[in-house]
C-alpha positions in Angstrom: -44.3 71.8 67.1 -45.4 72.6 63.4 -46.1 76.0 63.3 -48.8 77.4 60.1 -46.7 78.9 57.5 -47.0 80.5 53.5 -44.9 79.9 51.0 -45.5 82.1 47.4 -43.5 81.0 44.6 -43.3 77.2 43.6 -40.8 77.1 40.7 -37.7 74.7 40.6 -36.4 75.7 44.2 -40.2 76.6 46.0 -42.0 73.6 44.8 -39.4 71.1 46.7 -38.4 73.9 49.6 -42.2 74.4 50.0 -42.6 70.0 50.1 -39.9 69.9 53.1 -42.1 72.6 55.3 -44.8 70.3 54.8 -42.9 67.3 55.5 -41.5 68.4 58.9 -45.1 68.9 60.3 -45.6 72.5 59.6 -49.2 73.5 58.7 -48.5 74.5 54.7 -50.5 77.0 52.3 -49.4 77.6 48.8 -49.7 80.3 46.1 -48.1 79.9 42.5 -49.3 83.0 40.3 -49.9 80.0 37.7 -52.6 78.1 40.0 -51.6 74.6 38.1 -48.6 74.3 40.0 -50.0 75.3 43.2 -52.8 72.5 43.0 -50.0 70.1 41.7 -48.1 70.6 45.1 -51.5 70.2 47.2 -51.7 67.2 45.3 -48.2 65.6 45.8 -48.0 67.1 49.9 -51.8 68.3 51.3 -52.1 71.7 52.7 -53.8 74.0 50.6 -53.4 76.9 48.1 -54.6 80.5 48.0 -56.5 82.3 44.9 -54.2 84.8 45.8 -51.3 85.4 48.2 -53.0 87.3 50.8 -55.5 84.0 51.2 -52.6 81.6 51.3 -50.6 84.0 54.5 -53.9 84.6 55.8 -53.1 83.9 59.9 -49.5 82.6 59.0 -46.7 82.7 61.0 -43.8 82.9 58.3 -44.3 83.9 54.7 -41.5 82.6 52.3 -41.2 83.9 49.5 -38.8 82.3 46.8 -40.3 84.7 43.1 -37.9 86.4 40.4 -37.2 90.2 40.7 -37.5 92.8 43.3 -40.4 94.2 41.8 -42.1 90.2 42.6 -41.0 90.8 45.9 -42.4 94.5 46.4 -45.9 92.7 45.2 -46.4 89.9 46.9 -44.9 91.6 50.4 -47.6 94.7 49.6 -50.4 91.9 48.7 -49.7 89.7 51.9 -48.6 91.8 54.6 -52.0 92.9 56.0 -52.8 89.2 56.3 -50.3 87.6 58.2 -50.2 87.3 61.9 -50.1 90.2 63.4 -46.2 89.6 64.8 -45.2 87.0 61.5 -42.2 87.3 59.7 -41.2 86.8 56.3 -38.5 85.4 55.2 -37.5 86.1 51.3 -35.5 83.6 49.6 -35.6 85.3 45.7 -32.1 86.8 45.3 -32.9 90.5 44.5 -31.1 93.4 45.5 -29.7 94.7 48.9 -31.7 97.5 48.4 -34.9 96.1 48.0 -34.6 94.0 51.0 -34.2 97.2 53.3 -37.1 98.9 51.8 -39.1 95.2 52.7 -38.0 95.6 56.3 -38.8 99.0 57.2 -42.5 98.4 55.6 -42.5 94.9 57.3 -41.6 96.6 60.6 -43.4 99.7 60.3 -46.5 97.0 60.3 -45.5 95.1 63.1 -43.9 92.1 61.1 -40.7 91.6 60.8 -38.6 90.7 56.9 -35.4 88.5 56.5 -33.6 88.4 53.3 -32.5 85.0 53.3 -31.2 84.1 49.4 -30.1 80.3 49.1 -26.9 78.7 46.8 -27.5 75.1 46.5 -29.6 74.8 43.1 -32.6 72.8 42.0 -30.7 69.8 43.4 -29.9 71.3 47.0 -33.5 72.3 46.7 -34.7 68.6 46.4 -32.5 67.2 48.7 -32.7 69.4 51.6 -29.0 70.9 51.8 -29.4 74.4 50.7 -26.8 77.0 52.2 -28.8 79.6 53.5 -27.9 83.3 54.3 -29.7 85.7 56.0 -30.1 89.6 56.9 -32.3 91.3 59.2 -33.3 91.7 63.0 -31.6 89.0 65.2 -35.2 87.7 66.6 -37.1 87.0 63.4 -33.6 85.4 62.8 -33.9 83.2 65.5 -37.6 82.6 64.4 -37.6 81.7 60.9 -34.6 79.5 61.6 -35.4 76.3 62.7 -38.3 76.1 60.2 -35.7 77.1 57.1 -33.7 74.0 58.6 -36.0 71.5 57.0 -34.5 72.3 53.7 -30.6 73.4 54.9 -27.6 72.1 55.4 -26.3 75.8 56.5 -28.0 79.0 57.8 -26.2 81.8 59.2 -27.1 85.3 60.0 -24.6 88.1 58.1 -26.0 91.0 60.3 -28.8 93.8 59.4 -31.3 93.7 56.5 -29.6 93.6 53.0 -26.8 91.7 54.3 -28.0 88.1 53.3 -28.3 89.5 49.8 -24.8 91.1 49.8 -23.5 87.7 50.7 -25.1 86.3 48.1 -23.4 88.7 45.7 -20.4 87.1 47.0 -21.0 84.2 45.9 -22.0 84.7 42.6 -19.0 86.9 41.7 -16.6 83.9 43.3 -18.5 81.1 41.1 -18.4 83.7 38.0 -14.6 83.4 38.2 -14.2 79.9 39.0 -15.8 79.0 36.1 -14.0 81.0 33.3 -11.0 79.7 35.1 -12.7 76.0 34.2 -13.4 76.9 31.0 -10.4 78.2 30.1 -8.3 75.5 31.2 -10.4 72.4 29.1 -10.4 74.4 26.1 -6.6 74.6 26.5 -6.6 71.0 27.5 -8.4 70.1 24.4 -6.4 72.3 22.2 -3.6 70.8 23.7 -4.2 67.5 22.5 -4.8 66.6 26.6 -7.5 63.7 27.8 -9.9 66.0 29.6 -10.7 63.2 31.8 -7.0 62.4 32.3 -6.1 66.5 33.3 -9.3 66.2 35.8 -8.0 63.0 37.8 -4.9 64.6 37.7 -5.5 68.3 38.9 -8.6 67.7 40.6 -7.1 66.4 44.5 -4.6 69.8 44.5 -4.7 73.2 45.2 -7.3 73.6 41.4 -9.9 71.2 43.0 -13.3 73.2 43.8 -16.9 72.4 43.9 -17.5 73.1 40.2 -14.7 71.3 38.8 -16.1 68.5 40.7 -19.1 68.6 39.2 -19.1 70.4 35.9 -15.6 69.6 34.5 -17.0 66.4 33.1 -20.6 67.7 31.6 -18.2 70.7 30.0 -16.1 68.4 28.4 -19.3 66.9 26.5 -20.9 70.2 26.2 -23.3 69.4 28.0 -25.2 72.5 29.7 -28.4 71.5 31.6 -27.5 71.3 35.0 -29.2 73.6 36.9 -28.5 77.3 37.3 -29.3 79.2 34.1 -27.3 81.6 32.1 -30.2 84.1 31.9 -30.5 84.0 35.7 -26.9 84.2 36.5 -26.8 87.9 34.5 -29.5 88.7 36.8 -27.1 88.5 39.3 -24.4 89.9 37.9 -26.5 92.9 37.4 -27.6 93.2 40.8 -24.2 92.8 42.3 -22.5 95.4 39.9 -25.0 97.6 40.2 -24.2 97.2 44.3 -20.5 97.9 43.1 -21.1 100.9 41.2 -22.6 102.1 44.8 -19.9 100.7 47.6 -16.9 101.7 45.0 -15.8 97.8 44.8 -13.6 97.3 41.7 -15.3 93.7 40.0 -13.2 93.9 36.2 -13.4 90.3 36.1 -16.8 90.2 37.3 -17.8 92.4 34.9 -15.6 90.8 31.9 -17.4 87.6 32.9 -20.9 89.4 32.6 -19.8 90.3 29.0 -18.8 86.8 28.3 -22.4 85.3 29.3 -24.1 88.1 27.3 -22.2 86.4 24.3 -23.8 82.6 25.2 -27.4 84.3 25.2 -26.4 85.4 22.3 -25.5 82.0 20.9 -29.1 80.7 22.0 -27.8 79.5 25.7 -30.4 81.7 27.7 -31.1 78.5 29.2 -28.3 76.4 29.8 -26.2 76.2 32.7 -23.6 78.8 33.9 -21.1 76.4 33.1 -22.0 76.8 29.2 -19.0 79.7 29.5 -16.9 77.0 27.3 -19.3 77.1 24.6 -18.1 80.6 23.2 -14.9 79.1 23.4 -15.5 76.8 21.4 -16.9 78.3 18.7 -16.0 77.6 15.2 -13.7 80.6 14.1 
């Protein structure tokens, strides 16, 4: 049964996210702090938009929320919460930090609503097609709520424990891709300097123990220099600043993490604010 559900935030991951709700028979309102976007989804799946946030999660059962920072979240959680139902629970899909989320869920809960921190890997295209990898923190029953309503746009959901703990998760995986691809960009530049076919060394390496999601799909856009594929550099140090900010507090030791950070600092630098994380080859492959 479609339940009546909010979602703030219609960029390149809300706007399709938002689309699957509506498409699994949920009851769908919309707010976009630019209202053009908001109409355009109306448009393109029914429903209807808010002037503001608290009239678009006015009666809902779930808010989601997919904005940019923590201070987006503190605002549109302050704006909304009064309005929702008076048991709803919102789930936030904005990566933001661990301690954000905590402060969300004791204000959710001291209200009578419950918050899930629920940040998404996948990109624009896991977004579009449904198969987002989802995971979550917070209380097991708003858990168990929110997730067969996030499953219209997952291929993976699973609860890491107690609020904040989605969001560490995510952290994970940032500082695993962040490695992964230095490593990639490392390895064509030495192929090229080497004189090596890149698209030889990739048939060759890429069934054995080097093979990994981005070499699968990034090793051949790299090799063109190619860079607008989704996840942007300016976003990925957003992460990275959350996440070593969250190691400077739990102790964890992230050098190459943090060498990494350093290296994408140098591509906005160059003027690739906006291309994808894989742009790491870029600086180098600068002219000497």
């Amino acid at each position: 049964m479609g339940m009546k559900v909010a979602f703030a935030g219609l960029g390149v991951m809300g706007f399709p996210m938002a689309g699957h709700l509506a498409r699994s028979g949920h009851e769908v309102a919309v707010f976009n702090r630019s209202p053009e976007k908001a109409r355009r989804w109306v448009e393109t799946h029914g429903g209807r938009t808010g002037g503001t946030v608290a009239e678009a999660a006015a009666g809902a059962d779930i808010l989601f929320l997919c904005v940019g920072n923590d201070d987006d979240v503190r605002q549109v959680v302050g704006e909304a919460l009064e309005a929702l139902s008076p048991d709803a629970v919102i789930v936030d899909h904005t990566t933001t930090s661990a301690v954000v989320a905590r402060e969300m869920a004791d204000l959710a809960g001291r209200r009578g609503r419950a918050f899930v921190d629920a940040p998404v890997s996948g990109g624009q295209a896991g977004a579009e097609n449904g198969q987002l990898t989802i995971m979550c923190g917070g209380d097991q029953a708003a858990f168990a709520k929110a997730e067969p309503v996030m499953a219209a746009y997952a291929k993976a959901i699973r609860r890491m424990g107690e609020a904040g703990a989605g969001q560490l998760t995510k952290m994970v995986n940032q500082i695993c891709i962040a490695g992964v691809v230095q490593g990639l960009a490392e390895g064509l530049h030495f192929a090229k300097r080497a004189g090596l076919d890149p698209q030889g060394v990739l048939e060759a390496i890429s069934k054995g123990a080097a093979q990994s999601w981005q070499m699968d799909n990034r090793w051949p856009t790299m090799a063109q220099g190619k860079f607008d594929f989704g996840f942007a550099v300016d976003w990925m140090r957003k992460d990275l600043g959350l996440l070593l900010d969250e190691a400077q507090r739990n102790g964890a030791k992230l050098e190459m993490t943090a060498m990494v950070d350093r290296f994408y600092a140098e591509v906005q630098a160059m003027g690739g604010s906006r291309w994808d994380t894989s742009s790491l080859v870029a600086r180098l492959e600068r002219p000497e």
